[in-house]
C-alpha positions in Angstrom: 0.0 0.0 0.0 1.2 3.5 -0.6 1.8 5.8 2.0 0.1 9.0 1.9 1.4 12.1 3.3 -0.5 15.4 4.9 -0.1 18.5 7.2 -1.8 18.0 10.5 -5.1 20.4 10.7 -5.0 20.3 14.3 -4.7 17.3 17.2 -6.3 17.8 20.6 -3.2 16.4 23.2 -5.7 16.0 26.1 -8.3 13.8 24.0 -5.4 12.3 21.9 -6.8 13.0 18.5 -7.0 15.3 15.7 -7.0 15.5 11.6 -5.0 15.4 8.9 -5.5 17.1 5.6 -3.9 14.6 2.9 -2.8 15.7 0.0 -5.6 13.8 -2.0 -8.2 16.3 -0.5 -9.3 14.5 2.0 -9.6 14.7 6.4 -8.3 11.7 7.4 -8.9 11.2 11.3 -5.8 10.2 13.6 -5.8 8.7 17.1 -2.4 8.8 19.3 -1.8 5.2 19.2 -1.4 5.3 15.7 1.4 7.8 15.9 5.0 5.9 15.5 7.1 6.3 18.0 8.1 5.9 21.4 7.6 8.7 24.3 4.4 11.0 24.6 2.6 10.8 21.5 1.6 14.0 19.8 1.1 16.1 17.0 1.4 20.0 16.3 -0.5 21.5 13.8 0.8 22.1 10.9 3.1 19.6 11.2 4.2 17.1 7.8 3.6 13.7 8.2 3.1 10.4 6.4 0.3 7.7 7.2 -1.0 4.5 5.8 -5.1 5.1 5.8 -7.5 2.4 7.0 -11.3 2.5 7.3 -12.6 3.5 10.2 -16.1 3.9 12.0 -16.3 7.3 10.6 -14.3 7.4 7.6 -11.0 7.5 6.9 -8.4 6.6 9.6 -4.6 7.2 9.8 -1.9 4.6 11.1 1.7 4.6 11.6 2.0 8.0 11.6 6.0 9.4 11.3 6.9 12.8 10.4 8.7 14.4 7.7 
């Protein structure tokens, strides 16, 4: 599977998740635990990252998120 990548729209650290805008136009929705790495796991907006998507309950959903 390709990875996609995005810019983080914004992520809540207290509730642990947020949205990414990919770049194929879409929100994708992003929970902590799929974040990669080890440590507190968080995102700050605007931030560059790469993601596998998955369905979800509610429409897209990211996983093993990284930076760029």
């Amino acid at each position: 599977m390709a990875r996609s990548t995005g810019t983080v729209k914004w992520f809540n650290e207290s509730k642990g998740f947020g949205f990414i805008a990919s770049e194929a136009g879409q929100d994708v929705f992003v929970h902590y635990s799929a974040i990669s790495g080890s440590g507190f796991k968080t995102l700050a907006e605007g931030q560059r990252v790469e993601f596998d998507v998955k369905p979800g309950q509610k429409g897209p959903q990211a996983e093993n998120v990284t930076g760029l």
